[in-house]
Structures are given as C-alpha cells and as structure tokens.
C-alpha positions in Angstrom: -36.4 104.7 -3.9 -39.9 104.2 -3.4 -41.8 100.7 -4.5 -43.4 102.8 -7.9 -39.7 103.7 -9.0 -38.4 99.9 -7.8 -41.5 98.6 -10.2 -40.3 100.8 -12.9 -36.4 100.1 -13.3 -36.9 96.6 -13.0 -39.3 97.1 -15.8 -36.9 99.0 -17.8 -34.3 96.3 -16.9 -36.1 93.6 -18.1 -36.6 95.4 -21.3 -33.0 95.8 -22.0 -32.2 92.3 -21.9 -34.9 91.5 -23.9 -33.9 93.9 -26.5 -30.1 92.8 -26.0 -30.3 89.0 -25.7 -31.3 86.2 -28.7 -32.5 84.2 -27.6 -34.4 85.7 -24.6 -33.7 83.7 -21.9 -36.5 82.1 -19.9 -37.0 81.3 -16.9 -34.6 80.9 -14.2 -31.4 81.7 -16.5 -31.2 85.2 -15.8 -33.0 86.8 -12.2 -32.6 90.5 -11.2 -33.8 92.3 -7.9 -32.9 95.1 -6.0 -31.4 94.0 -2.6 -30.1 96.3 0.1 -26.6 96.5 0.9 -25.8 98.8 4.4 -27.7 101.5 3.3 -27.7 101.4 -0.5 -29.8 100.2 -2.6 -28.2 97.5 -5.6 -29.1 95.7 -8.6 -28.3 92.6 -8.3 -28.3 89.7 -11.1 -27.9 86.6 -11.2 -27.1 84.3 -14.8 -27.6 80.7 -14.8 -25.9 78.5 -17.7 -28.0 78.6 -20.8 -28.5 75.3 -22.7 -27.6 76.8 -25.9 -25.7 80.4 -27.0 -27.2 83.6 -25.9 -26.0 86.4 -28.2 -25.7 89.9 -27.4 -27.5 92.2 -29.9 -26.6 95.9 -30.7 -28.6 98.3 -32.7 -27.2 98.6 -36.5 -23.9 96.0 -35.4 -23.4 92.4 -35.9 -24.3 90.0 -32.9 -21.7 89.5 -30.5 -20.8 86.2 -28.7 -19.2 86.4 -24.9 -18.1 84.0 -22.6 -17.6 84.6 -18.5 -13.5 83.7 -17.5 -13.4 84.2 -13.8 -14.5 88.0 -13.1 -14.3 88.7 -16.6 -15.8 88.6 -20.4 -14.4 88.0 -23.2 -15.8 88.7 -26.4 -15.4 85.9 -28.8 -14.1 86.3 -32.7 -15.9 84.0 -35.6 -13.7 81.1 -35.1 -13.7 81.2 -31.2 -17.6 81.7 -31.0 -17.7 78.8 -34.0 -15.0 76.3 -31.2 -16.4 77.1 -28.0 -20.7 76.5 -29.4 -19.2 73.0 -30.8 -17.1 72.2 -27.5 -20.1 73.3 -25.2 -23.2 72.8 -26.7 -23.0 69.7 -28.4 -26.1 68.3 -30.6 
C-alpha cells in the first residue's frame, strides 16, 4: 500500500466514525493508524473512555447503545442503556 492509498483509507476511516458516532469523539478518545505486523499491513484502533455516551448511528434505524465486556460488545436494550448512563456517567 503506497502512502497516497494509506492517506486515503484513513480518510475514509475517519469518515465512518464520524457518520457512525454521536457524539463525535474528539480528541484523544478514539486514534487509528496503520502499523505493520510481520509483513502485513493492520488497522489498528485504539478507544479511550468517553466522558459521556457515544451512540452508534445507522442509516434509517434507531441509535444503538454498546458497552465493551472483556473481548466483547454487547448491545444495550432501553432499560440497560437507561442503568448503565445513570451508573457511569453521573451528573
């Protein structure tokens, strides 16, 4: 992958998650580069922990709440998203 095509999905990265995300997030919370790993080349992304609720949007669908557990997300229902935003982002 030359530096032009680099430039360009990085680009188009950054795009998606700020199409996807609401809020955006600034800054530091979310970073993305491509790294080298042996001989491939990988996207790699790191996510910080927002200070408030970062929901996922979706083109004609309501917005979606997740929450990382170990390796793995879960998508949260009304009443879960409504409990965990109370328990971890108190006002």
């Amino acid at each position: 992958m030359c530096n032009n095509s680099e430039d360009e999905y990085l680009r188009r990265v950054g795009q998606k998650i700020a199409e996807r995300l609401d809020p955006m997030p600034l800054g530091k919370e979310v970073e993305y580069r491509i790294v080298r790993d042996d001989e491939r080349l990988v996207l790699k992304v790191e996510v910080a922990k927002a200070p408030s609720p970062v929901w996922i949007k979706r083109k004609g669908q309501p917005e979606e709440l997740y929450v990382r557990t170990s390796s793995m997300s879960q998508k949260l229902n009304t009443r879960e998203a409504n409990d965990y935003i109370h328990r971890t982002f108190p006002r």
